[in-house]
C-alpha positions as CSV (number, residue, x, y, z in Angstrom):
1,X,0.0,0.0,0.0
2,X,1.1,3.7,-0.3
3,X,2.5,5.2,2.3
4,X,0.3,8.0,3.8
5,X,0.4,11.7,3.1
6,X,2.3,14.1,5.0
7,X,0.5,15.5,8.6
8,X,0.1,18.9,9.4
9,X,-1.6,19.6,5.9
10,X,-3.8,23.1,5.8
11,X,-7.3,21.9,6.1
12,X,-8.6,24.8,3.7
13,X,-5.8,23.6,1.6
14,X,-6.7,20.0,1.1
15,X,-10.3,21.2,0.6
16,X,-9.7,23.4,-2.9
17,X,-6.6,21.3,-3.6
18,X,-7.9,17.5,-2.9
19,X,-5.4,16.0,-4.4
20,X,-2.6,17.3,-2.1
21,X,-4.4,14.3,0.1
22,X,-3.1,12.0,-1.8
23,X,-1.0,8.8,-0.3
24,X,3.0,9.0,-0.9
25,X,3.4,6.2,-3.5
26,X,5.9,4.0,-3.3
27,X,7.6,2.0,-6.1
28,X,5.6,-1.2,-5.6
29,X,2.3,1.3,-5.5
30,X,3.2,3.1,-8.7
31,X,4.2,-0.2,-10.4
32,X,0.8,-1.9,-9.8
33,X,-1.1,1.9,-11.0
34,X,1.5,1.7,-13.8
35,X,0.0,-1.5,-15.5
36,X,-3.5,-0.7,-14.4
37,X,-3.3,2.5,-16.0
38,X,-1.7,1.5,-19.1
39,X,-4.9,-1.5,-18.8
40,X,-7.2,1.1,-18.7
41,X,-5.9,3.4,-20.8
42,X,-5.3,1.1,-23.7
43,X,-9.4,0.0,-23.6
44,X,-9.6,3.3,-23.6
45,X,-8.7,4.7,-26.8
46,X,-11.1,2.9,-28.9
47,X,-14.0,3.2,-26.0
48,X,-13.2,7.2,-26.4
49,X,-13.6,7.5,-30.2
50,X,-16.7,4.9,-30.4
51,X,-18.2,7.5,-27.7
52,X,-17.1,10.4,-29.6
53,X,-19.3,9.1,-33.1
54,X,-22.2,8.0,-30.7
55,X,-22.3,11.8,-29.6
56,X,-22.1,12.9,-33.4
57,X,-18.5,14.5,-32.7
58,X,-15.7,13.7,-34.5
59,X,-13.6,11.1,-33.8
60,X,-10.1,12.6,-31.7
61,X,-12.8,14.6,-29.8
62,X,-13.1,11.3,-27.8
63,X,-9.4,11.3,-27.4
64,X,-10.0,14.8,-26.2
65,X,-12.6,14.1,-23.4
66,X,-10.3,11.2,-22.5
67,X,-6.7,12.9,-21.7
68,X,-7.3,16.2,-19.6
69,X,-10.7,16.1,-18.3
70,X,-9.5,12.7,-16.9
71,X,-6.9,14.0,-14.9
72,X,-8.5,17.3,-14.2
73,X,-11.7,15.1,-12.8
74,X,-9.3,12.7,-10.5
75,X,-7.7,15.4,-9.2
76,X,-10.5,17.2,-7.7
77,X,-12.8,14.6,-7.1
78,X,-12.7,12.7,-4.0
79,X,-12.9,8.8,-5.6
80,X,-9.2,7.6,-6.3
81,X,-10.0,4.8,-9.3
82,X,-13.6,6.4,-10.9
83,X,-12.6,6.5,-14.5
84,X,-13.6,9.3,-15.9
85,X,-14.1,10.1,-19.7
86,X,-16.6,9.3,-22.4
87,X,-19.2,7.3,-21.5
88,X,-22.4,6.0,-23.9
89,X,-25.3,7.4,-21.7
90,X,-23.8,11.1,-21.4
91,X,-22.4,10.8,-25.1
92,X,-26.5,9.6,-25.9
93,X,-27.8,12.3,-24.4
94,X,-25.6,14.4,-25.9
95,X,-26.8,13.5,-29.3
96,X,-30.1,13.6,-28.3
97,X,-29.8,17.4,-26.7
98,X,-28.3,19.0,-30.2
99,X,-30.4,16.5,-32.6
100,X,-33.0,19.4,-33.5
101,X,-30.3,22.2,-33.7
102,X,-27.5,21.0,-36.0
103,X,-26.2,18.6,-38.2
104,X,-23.5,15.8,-36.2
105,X,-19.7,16.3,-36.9
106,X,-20.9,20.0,-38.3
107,X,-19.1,23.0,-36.3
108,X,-22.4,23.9,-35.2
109,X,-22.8,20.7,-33.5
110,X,-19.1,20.5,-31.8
111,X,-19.5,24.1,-30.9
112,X,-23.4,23.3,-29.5
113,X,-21.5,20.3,-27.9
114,X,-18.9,22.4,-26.1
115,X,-21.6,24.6,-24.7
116,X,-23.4,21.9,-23.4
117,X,-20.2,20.5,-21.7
118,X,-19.7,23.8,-20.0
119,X,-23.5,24.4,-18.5
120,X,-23.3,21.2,-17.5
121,X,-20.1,21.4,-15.6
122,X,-21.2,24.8,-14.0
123,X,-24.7,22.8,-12.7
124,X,-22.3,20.2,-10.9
125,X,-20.0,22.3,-9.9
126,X,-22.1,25.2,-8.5
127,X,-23.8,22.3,-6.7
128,X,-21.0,20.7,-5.3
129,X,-19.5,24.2,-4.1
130,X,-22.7,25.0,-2.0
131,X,-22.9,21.5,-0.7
132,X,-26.0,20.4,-2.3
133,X,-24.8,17.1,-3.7
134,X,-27.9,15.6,-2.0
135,X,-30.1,17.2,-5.0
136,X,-28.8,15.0,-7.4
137,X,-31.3,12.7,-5.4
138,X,-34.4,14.3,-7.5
139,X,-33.6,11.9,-9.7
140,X,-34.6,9.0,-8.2
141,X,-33.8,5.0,-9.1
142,X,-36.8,4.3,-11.0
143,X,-36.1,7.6,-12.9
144,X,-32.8,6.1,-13.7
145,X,-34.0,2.4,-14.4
146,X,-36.3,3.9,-17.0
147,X,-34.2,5.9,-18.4
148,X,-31.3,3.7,-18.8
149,X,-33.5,0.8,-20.1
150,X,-34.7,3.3,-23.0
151,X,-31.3,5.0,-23.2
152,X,-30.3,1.1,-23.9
153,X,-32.3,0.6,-26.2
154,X,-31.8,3.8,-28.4
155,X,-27.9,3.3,-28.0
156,X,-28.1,-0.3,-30.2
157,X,-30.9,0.7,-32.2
158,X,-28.9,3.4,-33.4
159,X,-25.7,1.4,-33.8
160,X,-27.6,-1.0,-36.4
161,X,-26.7,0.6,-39.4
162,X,-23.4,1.1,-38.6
163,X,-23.2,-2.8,-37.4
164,X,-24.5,-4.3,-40.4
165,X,-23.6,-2.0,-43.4
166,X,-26.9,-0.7,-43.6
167,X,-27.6,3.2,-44.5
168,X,-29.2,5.2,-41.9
169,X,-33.0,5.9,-42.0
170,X,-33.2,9.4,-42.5
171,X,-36.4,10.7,-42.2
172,X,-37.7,7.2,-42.1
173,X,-37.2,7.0,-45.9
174,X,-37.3,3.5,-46.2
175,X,-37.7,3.1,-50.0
176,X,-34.4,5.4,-50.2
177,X,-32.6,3.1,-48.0
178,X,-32.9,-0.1,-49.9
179,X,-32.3,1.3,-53.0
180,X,-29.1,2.8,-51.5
181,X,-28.6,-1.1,-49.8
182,X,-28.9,-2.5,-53.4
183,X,-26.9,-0.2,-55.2
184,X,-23.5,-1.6,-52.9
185,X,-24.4,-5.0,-52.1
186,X,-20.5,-5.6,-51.8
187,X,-19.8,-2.6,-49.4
188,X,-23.2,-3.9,-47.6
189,X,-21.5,-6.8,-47.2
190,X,-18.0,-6.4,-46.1
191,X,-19.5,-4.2,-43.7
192,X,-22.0,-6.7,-42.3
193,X,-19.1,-9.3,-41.9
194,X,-16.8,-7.2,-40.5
195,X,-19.8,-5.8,-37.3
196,X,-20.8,-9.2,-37.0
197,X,-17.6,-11.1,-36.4
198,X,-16.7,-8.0,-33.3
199,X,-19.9,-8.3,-31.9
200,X,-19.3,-12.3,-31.8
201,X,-16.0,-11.8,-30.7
202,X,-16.7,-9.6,-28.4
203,X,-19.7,-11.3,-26.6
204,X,-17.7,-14.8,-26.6
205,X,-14.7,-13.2,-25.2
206,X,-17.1,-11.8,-22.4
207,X,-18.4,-15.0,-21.7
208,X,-15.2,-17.1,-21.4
209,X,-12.8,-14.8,-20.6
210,X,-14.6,-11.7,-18.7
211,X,-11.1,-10.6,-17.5
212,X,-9.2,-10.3,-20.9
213,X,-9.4,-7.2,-22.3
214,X,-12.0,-8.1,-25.4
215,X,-12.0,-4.2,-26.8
216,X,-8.6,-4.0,-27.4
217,X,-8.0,-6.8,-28.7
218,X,-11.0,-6.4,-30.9
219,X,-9.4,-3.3,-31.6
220,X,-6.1,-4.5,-33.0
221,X,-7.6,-6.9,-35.0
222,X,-9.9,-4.6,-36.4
223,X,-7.3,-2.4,-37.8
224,X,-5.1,-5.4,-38.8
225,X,-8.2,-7.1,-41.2
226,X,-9.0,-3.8,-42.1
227,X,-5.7,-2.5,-43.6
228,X,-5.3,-6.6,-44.8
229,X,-8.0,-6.7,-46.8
230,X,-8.6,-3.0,-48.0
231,X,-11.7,-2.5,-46.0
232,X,-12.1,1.1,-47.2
233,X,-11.1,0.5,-50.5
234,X,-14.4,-2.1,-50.9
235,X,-16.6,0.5,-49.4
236,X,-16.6,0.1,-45.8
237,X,-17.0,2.9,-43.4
238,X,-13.2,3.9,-41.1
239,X,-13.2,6.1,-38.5
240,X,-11.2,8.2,-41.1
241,X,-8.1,11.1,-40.8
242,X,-8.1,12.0,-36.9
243,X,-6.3,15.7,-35.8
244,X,-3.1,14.4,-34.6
245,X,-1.6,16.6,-31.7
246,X,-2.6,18.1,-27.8
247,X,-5.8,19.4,-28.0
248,X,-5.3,23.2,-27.5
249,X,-7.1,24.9,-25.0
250,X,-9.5,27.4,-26.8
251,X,-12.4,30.0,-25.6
252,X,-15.7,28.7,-26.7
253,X,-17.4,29.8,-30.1
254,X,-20.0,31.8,-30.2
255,X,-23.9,30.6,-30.9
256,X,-26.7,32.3,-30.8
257,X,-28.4,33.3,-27.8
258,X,-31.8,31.4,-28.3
259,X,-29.4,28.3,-28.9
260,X,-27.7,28.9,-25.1
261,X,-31.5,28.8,-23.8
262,X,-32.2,25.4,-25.9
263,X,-28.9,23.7,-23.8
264,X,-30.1,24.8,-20.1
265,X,-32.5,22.6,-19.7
266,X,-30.4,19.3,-21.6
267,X,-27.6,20.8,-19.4
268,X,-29.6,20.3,-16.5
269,X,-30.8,16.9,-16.9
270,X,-27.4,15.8,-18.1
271,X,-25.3,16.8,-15.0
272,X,-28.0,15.4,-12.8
273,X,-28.3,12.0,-14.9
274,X,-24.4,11.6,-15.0
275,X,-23.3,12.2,-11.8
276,X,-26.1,9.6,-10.8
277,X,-24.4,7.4,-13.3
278,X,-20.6,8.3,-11.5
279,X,-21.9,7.8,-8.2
280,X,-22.5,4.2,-8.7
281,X,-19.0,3.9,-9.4
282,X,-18.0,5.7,-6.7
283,X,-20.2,4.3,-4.4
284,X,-19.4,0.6,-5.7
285,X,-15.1,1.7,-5.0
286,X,-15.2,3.1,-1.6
287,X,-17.5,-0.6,-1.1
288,X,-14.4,-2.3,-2.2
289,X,-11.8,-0.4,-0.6
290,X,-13.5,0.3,2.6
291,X,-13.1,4.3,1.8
292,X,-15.3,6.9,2.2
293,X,-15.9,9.4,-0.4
294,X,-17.5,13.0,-0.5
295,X,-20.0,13.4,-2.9
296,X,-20.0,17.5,-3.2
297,X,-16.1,16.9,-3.9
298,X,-17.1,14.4,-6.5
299,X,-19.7,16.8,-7.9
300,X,-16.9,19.5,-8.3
301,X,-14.7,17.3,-9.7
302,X,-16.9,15.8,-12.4
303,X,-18.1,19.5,-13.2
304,X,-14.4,20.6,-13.5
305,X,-14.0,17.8,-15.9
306,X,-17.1,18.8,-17.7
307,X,-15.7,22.4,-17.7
308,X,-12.1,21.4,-18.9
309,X,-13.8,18.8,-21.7
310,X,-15.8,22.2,-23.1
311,X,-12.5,24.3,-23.1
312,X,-10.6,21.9,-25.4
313,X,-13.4,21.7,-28.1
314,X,-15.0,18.2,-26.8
315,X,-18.4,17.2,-25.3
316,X,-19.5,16.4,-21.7
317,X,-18.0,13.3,-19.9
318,X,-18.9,11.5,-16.7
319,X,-17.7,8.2,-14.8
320,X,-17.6,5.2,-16.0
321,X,-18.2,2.0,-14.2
322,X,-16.7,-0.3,-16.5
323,X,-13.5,1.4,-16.9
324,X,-14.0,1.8,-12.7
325,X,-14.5,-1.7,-12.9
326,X,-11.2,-2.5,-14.8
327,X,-9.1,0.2,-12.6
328,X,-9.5,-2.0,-10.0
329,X,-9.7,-5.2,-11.4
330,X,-5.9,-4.4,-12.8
331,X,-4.7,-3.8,-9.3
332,X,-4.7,0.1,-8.8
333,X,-3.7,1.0,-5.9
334,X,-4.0,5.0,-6.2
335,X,-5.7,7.7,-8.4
336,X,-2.1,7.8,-10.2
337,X,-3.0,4.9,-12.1
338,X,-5.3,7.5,-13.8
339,X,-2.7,9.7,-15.3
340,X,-0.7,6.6,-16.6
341,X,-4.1,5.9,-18.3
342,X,-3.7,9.6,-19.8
343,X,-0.4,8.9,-20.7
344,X,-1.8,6.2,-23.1
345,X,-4.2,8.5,-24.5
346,X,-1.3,11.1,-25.1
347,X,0.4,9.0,-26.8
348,X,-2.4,7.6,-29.3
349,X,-3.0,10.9,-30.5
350,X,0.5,12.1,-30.8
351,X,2.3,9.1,-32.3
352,X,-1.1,6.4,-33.0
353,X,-3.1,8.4,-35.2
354,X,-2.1,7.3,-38.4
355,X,-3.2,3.7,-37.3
356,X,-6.4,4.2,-35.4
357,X,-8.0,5.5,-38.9
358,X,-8.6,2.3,-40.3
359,X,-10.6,1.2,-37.6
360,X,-14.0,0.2,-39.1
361,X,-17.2,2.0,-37.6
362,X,-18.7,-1.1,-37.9
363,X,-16.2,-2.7,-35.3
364,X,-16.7,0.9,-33.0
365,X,-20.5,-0.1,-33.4
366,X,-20.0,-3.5,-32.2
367,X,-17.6,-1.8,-29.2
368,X,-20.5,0.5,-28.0
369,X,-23.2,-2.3,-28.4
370,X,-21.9,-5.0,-26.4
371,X,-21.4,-2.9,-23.4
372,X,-24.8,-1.2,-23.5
373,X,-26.4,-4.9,-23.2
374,X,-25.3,-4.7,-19.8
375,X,-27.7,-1.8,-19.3
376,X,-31.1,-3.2,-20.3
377,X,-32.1,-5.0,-17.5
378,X,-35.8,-5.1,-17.7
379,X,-36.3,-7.7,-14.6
380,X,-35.7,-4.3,-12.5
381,X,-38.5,-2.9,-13.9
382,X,-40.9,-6.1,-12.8
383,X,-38.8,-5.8,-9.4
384,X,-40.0,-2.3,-9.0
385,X,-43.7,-3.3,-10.0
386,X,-43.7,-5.8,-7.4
387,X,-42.1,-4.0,-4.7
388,X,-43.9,-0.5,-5.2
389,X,-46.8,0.1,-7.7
390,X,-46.1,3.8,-7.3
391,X,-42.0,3.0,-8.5
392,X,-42.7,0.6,-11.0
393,X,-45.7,3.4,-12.7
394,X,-42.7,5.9,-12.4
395,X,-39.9,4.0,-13.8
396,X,-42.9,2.8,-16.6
397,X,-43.4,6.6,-17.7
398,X,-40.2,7.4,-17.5
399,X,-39.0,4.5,-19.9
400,X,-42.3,5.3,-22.1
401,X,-41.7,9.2,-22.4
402,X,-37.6,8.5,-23.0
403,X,-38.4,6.5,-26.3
404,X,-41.8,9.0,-27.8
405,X,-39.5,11.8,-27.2
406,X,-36.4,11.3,-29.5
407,X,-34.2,12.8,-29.8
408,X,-35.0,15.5,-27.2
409,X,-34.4,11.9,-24.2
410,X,-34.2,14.5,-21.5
411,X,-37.8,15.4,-21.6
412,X,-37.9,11.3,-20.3
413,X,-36.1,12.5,-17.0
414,X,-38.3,15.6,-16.7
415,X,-41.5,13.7,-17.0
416,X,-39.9,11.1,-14.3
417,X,-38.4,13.4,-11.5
418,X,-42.5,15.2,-11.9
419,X,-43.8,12.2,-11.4
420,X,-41.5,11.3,-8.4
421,X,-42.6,14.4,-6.8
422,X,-46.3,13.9,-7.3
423,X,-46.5,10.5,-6.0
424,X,-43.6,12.1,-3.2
425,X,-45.9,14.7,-2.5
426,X,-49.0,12.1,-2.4
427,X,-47.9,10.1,-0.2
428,X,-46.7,12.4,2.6
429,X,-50.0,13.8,2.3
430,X,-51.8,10.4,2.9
431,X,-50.0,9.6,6.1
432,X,-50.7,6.1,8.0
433,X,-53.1,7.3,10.6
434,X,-54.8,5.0,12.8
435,X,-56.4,4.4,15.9
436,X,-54.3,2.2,18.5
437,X,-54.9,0.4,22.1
438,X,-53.1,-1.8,24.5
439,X,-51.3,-5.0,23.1
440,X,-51.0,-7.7,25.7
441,X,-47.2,-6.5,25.2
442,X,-48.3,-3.9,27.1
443,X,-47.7,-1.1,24.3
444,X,-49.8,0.7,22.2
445,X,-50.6,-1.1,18.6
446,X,-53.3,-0.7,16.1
447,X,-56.8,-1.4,17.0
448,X,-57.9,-2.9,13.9
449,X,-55.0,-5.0,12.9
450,X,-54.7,-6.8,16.1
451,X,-58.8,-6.6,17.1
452,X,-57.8,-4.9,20.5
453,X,-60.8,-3.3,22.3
454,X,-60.7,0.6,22.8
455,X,-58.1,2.3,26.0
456,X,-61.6,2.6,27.4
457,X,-65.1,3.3,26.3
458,X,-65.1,7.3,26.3
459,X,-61.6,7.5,24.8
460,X,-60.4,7.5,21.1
461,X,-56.2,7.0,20.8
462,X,-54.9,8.4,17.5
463,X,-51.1,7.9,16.1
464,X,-50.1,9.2,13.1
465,X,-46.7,8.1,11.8
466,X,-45.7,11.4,9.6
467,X,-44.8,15.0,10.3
468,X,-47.5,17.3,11.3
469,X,-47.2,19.6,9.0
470,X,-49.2,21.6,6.1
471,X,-49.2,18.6,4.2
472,X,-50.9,16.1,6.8
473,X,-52.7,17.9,9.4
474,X,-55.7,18.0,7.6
475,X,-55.8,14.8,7.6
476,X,-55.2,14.2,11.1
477,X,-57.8,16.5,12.2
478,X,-60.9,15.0,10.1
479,X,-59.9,11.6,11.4
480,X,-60.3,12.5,14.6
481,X,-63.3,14.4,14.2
482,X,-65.1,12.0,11.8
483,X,-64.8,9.3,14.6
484,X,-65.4,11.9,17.8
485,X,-68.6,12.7,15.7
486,X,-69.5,9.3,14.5
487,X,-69.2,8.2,18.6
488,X,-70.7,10.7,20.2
489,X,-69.5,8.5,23.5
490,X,-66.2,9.7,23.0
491,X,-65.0,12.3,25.5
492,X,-61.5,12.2,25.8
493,X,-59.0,12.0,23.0
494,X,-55.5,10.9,23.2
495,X,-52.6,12.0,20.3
496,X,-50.0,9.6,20.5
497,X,-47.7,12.0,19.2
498,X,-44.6,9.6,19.8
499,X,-43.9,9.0,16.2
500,X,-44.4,12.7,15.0
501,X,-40.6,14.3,14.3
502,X,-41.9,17.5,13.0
503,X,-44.0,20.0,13.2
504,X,-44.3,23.0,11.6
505,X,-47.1,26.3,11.7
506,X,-49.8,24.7,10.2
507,X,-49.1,21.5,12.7
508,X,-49.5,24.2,15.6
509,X,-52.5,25.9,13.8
510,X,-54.4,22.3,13.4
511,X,-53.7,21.6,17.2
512,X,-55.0,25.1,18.5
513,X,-57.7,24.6,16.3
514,X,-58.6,20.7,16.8
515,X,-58.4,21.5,20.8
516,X,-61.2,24.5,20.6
517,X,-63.1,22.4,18.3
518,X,-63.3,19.5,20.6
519,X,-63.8,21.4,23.8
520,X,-66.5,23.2,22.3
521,X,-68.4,19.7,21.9
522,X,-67.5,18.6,25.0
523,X,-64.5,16.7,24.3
524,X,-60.5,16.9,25.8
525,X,-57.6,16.4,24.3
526,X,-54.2,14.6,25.5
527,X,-50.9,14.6,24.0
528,X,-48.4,11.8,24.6
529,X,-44.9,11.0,24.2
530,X,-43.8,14.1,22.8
531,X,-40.4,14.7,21.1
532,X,-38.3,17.6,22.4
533,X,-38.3,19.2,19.1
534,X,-41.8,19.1,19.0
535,X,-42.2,19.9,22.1
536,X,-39.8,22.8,21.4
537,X,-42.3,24.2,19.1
538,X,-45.6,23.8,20.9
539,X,-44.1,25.2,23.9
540,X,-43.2,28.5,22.0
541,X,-46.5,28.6,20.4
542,X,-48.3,28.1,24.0
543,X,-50.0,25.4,23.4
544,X,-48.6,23.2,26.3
545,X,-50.1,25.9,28.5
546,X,-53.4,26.1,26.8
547,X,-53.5,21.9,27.1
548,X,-52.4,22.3,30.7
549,X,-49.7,19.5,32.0
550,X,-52.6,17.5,32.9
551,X,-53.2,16.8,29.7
552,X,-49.5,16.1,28.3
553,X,-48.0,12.8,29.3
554,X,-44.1,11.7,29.0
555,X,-44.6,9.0,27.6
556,X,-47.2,6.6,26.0
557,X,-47.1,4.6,29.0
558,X,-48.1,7.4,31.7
559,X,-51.2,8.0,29.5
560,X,-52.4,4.3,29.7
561,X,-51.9,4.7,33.3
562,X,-53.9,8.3,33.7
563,X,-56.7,6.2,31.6
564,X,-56.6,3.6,33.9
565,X,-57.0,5.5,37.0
566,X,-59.7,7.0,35.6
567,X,-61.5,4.0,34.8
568,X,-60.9,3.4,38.3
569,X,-62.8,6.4,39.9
């Protein structure tokens, strides 16, 4: 293990320079994050240009995303192996967000794309600096199960032409299509066998030998086959001349200003939606390495990245939990293993260029497939359906509203996180509220569920198991009243206000009220095991001296007691 960083370091320090917390490697550390990195960064290099044509940019854009937003994120996020980059979600909704306003590859699109990058790095970092990481919980996990199923779905549907050499749909011109099919049958063809033996390869490769890295070897012989047999001279699709060199770092172009007002709201879903997606990784390392990790660090770290990825003219990029996955498979011990991983991609696009353009797209389809059939996992949305109707419905919409609203996916998220705060809202305003009585346990339980007889013939006992606040106190007051006025025998009633952990004005209001109401028809009310700050509340309000102490108990127990003696006399 590395040895651990130096004491006395400035606490304001370490916060706005993270990395300065970073262990002392040692030579065996840096040899282990040596060949993970070089692991890493070697799956890598095709992952980040098969990313970079799934967002419609052009290909060393990937190679971009993958060399100094990587290091920038590591080094101000607080989660040592996360591998951060090009992803297929965030590249997804990338395409979708800019669909409507430009053509792919065009410099409208890559400067749209940089844009994007940028807003979307503000959102997380703005939200990490105030400490508000915990928003990023709007979107919830059936939003996310949806959404990924969908996202899935949409990812290989539109990696089909590529795959199999057929000619993309536009406009849904299908005539136009296979007239273009049968004018290059051979091009068709070469194409077909060339995505179809990757995707083989790659899938059997999974299967036997999960730990081998399948990519790059899929890669090499990609290129090799390709340059063998003349793929591009028999029509087949390569990646094509990639911009060999360090991406400068450049100010971002101009677009109009109704264009900026088009990308909020995709900015917005896509910094919430991929730091969800990176905080499964994260979550899933500190598991692994017994660590804890700061999510408002994370969030700055990943909006840094975003920032940085905008500033050298790529797109948005986010965690990855397969290249997470590999990081530590390989044996990294530190974050360092990350900037070895750079060092791969640095030298791809300064000495590897020439090479990497014979790659066929069809083989980059296969690439970006195969991992994506990880992400459909529909038995999580029958999971959801069986463990909450209310989830499953969500996750349902959420799934539905993704695929009818291509290419604009984020308006799937939208309609999800509103229907997570209806049914949110719903249910905290239908709180369990019931009437209880002694159990032969000798505590107080509900009436109906255990057939207990009443604490005594003139008294009602009411729990509610929710805040009293503007959202259930409503509710709490009609109960009572609809069963003091049903029973007119009822003269006493008791609020077992033990499992009540809030209360706000409208709480305090509903009490006032509910008291006066039920002494004016002849009725008293009791309070019972309540919590200091709610008792905090009530006493500032005066209504523990408008109840009297006589009629607020300690604890549940004291009230059974005061009904007894009662009884009694």
């Amino acid at each position: 293990m590395p040895s651990p960083p130096a004491k006395g370091l400035p606490i304001k320090l370490a916060r706005f320079f993270p990395f300065l917390r970073w262990p002392r490697p040692t030579l065996s550390s840096l040899q282990r994050d040596a060949w993970a990195g070089i692991t890493v960064g070697l799956v890598l290099i095709p992952q980040a240009i098969a990313y970079a044509t799934l967002a419609g940019m052009p290909p060393q854009t990937g190679l971009y995303a993958a060399l100094l937003p990587s290091v920038i994120g590591i080094l101000w996020g607080s989660s040592p192996l996360l591998g951060v980059g090009p992803v297929a979600l965030t590249s997804l909704l990338v395409f979708g967000s800019l669909s409507s306003l430009a053509a792919p590859t065009s410099a409208q699109w890559v400067a749209l794309a940089i844009w994007l990058s940028l807003y979307a790095g503000a959102i997380q970092f703005l939200l990490g600096a105030f400490r508000l990481g915990q928003i990023a919980s709007l979107v919830s996990q059936p939003v996310i199960t949806g959404f990924v199923n969908a996202a899935a779905l949409l990812i290989i549907a539109s990696q089909v032409p590529a795959l199999l050499g057929l000619p993309e749909l536009a406009g849904g011109d299908v005539a136009a299509a296979i007239g273009h099919a049968k004018a290059q049958p051979a091009a068709m063809a070469i194409t077909a066998a060339f995505g179809a033996a990757a995707l083989v390869l790659l899938l059997v490769l999974k299967r036997i030998a999960p730990k081998f890295p399948g990519i790059l070897f899929v890669t090499v012989l990609g290129i090799g086959a390709s340059w063998a047999f003349d793929y591009a001279g028999h029509g087949g699709a390569i990646v094509g001349t990639i911009v060999a060199g360090v991406p400068p770092l450049l100010l971002p172009p101009a677009i109009p200003f109704d264009s900026h007002r088009e990308l909020w709201p995709a900015a917005l879903i896509l910094a919430l939606v991929s730091f969800t997606e990176a905080m499964s990784s994260c979550r899933t390392i500190a598991r692994r390495r017994h660590e804890r990790w700061d999510e408002n660090q994370e969030l700055m770290g990943q909006g840094m990245a975003k920032i940085t990825s905008g500033l050298v003219g790529a797109f948005p990029v986010s965690g990855s939990f397969s290249r997470s996955a590999l990081n530590l498979y390989a044996g990294a011990a530190s974050a360092w293993s990350t900037l070895f991983a750079a060092l791969c991609v640095l030298a791809s696009l300064l000495f590897l260029t020439d090479v990497i353009q014979f790659l066929p797209r069809s083989v980059l389809a296969a690439m970006i497939v195969v991992p994506v059939f990880g992400l459909l996992d529909f038995s999580s949305l029958r999971r959801l359906l069986s463990v909450s109707k209310d989830d499953g419905a969500i996750a349902l919409v959420t799934f539905a509203v993704t695929l009818l609203s291509v290419p604009r996916l984020h308006w799937g998220v939208f309609a999800g996180v509103g229907l997570t705060m209806v049914s949110f809202l719903y249910r905290r305003s239908h709180p369990r509220i019931i009437e209880v009585a002694r159990h032969e346990d000798g505590t107080l339980r509900d009436r109906s569920r255990f057939d207990l007889p009443p604490l005594a013939p003139d008294v009602l006992a009411v729990r509610m198991d929710s805040a009293l606040n503007f959202l259930t106190a409503a509710g709490l007051e009609r109960f009572i009243l609809d069963r003091t006025r049903a029973n007119r025998g009822i003269r006493r009633v008791l609020f077992c206000a033990g499992s009540v952990n809030d209360i706000d004005a409208s709480g305090v209001d509903t009490l006032e009220a509910l008291r006066e109401t039920l002494f004016g028809e002849g009725v008293e009310l009791y309070l019972s095991a309540v919590k200091k700050q709610v008792w905090d509340v009530l006493d500032r309000a005066g209504v523990i001296t408008d109840l009297g102490s006589d009629h607020v108990f300690a604890t549940d127990r004291e009230a059974m007691l005061a009904v007894a003696a009662a009884e009694a006399v």
